[in-house]
Backbone as a ProteinNet text record, in pm:
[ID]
protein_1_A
[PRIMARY]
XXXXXXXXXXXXXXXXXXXXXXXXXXXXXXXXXXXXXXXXXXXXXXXXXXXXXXXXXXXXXXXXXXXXXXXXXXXXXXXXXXXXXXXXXXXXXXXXXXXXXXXXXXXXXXXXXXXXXXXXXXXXXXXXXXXXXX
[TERTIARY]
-15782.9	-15682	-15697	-15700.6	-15730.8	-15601.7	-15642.6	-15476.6	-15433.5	-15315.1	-15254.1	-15262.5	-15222.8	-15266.2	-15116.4	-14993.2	-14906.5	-14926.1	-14944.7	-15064.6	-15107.5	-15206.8	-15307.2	-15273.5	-15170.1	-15098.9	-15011.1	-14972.9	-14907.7	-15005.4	-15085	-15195.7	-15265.3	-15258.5	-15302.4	-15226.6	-15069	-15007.7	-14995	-14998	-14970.1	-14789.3	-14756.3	-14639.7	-14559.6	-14600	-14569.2	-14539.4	-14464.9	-14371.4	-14406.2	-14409.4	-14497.2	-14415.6	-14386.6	-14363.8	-14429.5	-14322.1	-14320.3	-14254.7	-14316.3	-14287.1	-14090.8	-14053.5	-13924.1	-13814.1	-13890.9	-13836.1	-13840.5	-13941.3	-13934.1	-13820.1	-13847.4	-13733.5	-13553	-13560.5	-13458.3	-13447	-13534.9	-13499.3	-13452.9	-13467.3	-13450.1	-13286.2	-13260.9	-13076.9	-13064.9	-13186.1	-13131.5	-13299.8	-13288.8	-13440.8	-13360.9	-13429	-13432.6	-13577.5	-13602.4	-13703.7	-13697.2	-13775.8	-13798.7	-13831.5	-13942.9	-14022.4	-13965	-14113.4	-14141.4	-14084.4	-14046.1	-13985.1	-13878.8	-13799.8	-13649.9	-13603.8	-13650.8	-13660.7	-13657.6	-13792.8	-13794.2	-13646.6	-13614.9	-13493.2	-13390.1	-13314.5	-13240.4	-13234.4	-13347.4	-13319.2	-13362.4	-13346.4	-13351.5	-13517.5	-13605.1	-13737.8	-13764.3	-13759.3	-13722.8	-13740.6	-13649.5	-13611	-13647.6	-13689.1	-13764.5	-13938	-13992.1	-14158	-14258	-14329.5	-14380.1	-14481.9	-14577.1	-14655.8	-14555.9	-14517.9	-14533.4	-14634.4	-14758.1	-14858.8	-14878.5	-14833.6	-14873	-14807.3	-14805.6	-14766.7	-14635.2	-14517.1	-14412.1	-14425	-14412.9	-14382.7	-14535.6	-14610.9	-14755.2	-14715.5	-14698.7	-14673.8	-14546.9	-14468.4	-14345.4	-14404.8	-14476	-14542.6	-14571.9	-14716.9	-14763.4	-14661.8	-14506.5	-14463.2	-14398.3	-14416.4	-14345	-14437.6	-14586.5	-14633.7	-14665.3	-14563	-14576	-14421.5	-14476.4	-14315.5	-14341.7	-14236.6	-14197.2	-14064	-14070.3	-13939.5	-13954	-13831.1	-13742.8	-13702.2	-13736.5	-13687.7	-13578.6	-13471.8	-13375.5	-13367.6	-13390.4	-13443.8	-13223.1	-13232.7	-13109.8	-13064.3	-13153.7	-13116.1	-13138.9	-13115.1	-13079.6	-13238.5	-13389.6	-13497.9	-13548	-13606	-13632.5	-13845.5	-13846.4	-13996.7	-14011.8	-14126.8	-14172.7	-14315	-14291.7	-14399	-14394.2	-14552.3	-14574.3	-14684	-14725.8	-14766.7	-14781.2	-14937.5	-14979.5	-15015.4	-15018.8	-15111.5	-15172.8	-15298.7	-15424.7	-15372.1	-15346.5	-15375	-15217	-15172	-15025.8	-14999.9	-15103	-15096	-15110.6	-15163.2	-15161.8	-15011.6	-14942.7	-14781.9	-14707.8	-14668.1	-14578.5	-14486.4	-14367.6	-14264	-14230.6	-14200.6	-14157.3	-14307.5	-14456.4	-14537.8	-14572.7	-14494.9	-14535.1	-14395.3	-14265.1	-14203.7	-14240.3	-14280.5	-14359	-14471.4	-14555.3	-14646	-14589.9	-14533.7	-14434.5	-14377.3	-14305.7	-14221.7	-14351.7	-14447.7	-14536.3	-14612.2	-14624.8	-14693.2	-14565.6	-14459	-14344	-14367.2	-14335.2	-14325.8	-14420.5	-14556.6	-14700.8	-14644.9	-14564.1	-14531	-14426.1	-14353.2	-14298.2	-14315.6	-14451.8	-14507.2	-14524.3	-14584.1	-14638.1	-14515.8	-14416.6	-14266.4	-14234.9	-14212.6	-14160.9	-14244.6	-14393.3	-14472.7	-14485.1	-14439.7	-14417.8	-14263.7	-14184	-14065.7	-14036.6	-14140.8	-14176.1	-14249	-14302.1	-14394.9	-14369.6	-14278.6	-14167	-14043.6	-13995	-13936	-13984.3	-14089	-14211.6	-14262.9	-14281.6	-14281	-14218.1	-14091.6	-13936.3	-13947.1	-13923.4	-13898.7	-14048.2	-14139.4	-14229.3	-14233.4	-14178	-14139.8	-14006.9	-13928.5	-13825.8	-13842.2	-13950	-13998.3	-14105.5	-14152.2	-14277.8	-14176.9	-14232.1	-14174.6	-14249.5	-14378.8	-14440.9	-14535.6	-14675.7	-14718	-14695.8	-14747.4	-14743.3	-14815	-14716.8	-14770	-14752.4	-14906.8	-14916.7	-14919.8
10576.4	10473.9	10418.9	10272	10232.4	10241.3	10214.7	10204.8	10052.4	10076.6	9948.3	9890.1	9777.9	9777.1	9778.1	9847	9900.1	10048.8	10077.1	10247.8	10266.3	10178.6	10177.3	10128.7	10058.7	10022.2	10136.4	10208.5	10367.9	10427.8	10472.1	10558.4	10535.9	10425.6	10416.7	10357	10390.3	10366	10263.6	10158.4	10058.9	10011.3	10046.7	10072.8	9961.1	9809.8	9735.1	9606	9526	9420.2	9419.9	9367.8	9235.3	9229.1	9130.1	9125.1	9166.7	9287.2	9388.2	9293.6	9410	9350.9	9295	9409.2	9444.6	9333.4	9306.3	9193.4	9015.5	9012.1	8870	8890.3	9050.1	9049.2	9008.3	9041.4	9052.4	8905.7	8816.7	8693.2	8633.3	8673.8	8575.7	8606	8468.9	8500.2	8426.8	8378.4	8318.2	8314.7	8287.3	8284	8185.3	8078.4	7995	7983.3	8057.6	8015.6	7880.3	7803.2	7749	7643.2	7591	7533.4	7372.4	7336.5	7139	7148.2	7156.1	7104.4	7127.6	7201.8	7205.5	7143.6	7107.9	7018	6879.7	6849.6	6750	6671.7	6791.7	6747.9	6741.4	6798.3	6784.6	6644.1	6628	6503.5	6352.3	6361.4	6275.1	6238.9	6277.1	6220.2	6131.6	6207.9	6117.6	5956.1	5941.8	5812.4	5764.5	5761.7	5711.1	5751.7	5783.6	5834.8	5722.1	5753.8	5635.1	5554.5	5607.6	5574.8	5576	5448	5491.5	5458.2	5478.6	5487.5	5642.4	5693.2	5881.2	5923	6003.9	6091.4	6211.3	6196	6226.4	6359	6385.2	6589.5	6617.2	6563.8	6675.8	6677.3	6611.6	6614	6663.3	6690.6	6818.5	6930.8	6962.1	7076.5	7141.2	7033.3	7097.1	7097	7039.7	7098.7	7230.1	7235.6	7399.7	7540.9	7458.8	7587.8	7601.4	7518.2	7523	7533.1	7690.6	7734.7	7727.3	7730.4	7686.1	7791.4	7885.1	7942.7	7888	7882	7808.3	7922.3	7984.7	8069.9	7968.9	8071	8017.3	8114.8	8114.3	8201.2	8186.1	8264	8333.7	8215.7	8098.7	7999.7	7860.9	7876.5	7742.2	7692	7726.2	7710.1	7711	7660.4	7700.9	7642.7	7801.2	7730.1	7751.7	7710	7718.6	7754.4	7836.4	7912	7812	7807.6	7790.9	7810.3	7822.8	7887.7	7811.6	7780.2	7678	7783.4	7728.3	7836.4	7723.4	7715.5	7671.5	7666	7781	7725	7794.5	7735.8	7736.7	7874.4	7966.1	8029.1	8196.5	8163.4	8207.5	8246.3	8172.6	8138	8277	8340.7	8440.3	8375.1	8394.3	8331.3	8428.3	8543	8655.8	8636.8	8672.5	8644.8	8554.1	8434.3	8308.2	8298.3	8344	8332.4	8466.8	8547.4	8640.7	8615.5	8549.8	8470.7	8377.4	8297.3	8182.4	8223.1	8345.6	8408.9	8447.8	8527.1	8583.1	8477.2	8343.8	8234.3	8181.7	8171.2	8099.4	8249.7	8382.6	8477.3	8450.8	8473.9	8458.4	8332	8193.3	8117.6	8174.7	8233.9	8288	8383.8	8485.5	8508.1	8446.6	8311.9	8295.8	8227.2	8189.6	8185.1	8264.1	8377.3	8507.6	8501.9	8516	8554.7	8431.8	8341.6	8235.5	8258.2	8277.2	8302.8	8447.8	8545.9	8685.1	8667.9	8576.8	8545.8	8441	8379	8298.4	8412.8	8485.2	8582.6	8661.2	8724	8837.2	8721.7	8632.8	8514.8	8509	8474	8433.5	8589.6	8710.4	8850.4	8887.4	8857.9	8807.3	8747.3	8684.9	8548.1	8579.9	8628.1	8698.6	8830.8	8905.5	9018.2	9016.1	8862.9	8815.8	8772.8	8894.9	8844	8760.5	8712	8626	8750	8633.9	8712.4	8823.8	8893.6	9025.8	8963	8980.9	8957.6	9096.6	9089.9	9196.1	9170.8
2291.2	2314.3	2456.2	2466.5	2603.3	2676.3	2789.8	2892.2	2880.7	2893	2932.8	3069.4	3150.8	3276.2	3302.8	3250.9	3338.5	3360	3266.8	3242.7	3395.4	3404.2	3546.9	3630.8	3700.1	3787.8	3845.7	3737.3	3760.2	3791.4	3756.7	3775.5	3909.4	3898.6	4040.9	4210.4	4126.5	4263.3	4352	4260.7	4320.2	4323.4	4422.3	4456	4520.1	4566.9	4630.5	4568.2	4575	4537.1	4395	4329.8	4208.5	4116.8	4031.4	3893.9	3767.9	3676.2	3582.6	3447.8	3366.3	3250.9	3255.9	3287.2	3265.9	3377.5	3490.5	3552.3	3479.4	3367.3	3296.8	3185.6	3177.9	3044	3112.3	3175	3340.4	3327.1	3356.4	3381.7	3234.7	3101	3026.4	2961.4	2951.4	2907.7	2750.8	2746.2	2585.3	2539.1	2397.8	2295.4	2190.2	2191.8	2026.1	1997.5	1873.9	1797.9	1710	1681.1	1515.7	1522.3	1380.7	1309.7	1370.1	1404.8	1452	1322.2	1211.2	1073.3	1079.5	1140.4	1144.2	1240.4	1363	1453.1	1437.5	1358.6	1281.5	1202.2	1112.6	1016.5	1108.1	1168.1	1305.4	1342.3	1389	1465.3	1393.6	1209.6	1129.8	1121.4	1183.8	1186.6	1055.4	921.2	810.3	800.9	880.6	848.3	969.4	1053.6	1153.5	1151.5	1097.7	1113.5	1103.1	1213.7	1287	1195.7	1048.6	989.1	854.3	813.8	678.4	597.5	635.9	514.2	501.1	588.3	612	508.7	440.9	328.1	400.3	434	498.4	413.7	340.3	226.8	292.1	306.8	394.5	527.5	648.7	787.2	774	692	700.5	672.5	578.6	576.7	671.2	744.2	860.9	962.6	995.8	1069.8	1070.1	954.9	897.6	920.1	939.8	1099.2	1181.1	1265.4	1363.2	1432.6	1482.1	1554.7	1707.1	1744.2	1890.7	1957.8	2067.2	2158.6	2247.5	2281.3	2404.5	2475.4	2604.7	2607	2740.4	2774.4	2935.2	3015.3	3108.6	3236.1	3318.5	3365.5	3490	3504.4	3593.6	3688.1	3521.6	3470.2	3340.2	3313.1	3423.4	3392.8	3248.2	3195	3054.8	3025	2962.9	2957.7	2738.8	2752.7	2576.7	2523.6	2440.4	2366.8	2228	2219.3	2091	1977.5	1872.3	1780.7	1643.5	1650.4	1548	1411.5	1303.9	1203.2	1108.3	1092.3	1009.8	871.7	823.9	691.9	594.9	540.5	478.8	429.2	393.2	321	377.8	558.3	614	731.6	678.1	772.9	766	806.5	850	957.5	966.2	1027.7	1176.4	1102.3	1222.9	1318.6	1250.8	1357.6	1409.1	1389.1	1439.5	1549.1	1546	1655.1	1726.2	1649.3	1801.8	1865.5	1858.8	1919.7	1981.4	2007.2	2025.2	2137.1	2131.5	2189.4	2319.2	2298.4	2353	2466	2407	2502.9	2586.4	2565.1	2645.9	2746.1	2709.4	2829.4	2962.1	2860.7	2966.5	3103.2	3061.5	3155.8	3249.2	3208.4	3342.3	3449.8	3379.8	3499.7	3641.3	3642.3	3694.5	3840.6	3762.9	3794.9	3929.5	3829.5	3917.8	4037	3995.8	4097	4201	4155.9	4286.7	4384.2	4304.6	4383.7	4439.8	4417.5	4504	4565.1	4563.6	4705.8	4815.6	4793.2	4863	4956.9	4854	4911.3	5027.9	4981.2	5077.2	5222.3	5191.7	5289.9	5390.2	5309	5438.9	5505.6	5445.1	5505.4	5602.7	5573.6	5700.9	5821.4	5787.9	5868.9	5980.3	5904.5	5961.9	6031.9	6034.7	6108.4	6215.8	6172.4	6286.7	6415.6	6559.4	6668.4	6760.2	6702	6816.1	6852	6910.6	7024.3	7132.5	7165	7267.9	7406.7	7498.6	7602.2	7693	7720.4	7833.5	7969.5
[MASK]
++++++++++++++++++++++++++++++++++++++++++++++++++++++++++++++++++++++++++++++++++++++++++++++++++++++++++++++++++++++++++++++++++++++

């Protein structure tokens, strides 16, 4: 069984600032999953769709796999995961908002790790006394 790289981050003691799994989970305060097709119907697409030579019951279809989370972060931020599937027959719902779910997370990494390093910054900054004069 391989390690995980929180596994090895333990293991090897790396003990200093960063963003953890458990701090994105920390940041998120809400999850909506669901289907460009329920979206779609929502907001009447129907009766507004931009081709009508297009065959409207197939481009509902294909929006029906394609799921989408919204996740909302602490501060009202909100980012989105989403999750295409090929072929109709292949659609699973739960693994398509867990994938979904899984690509909106990956974006807030990168979040956190900007505003912990903003943080670690200012507290730098605030401990730097200048030059030494001898």
């Amino acid at each position: 069984m391989s390690e995980t790289v929180e596994q090895e981050i333990t293991r090897k003691n790396l003990i200093y600032p960063r963003v953890t799994p458990a701090d994105i989970d920390a940041a998120i305060v809400a999850e909506f999953c669901f289907t460009a097709s329920h979206g779609a119907q929502h907001a009447g697409a129907a009766q507004a769709w931009p081709d009508p030579h297009y065959e409207c019951p197939k481009a509902f279809q294909a929006l029906g796999l394609l799921t989408f989370c919204v996740l909302v972060l602490r501060n009202g931020f909100t980012v989105t995961g989403e999750s295409a599937c090929a072929s109709p027959e292949n659609f699973d719902a739960e693994l398509g908002r867990r994938i979904a779910r899984d690509n909106a997370k990956a974006k807030v990494w990168p979040l956190l790790g900007y505003a912990l390093k903003e943080k670690l910054t200012e507290a730098d900054s605030r401990n730097y006394s200048g030059p030494s004069v001898d």
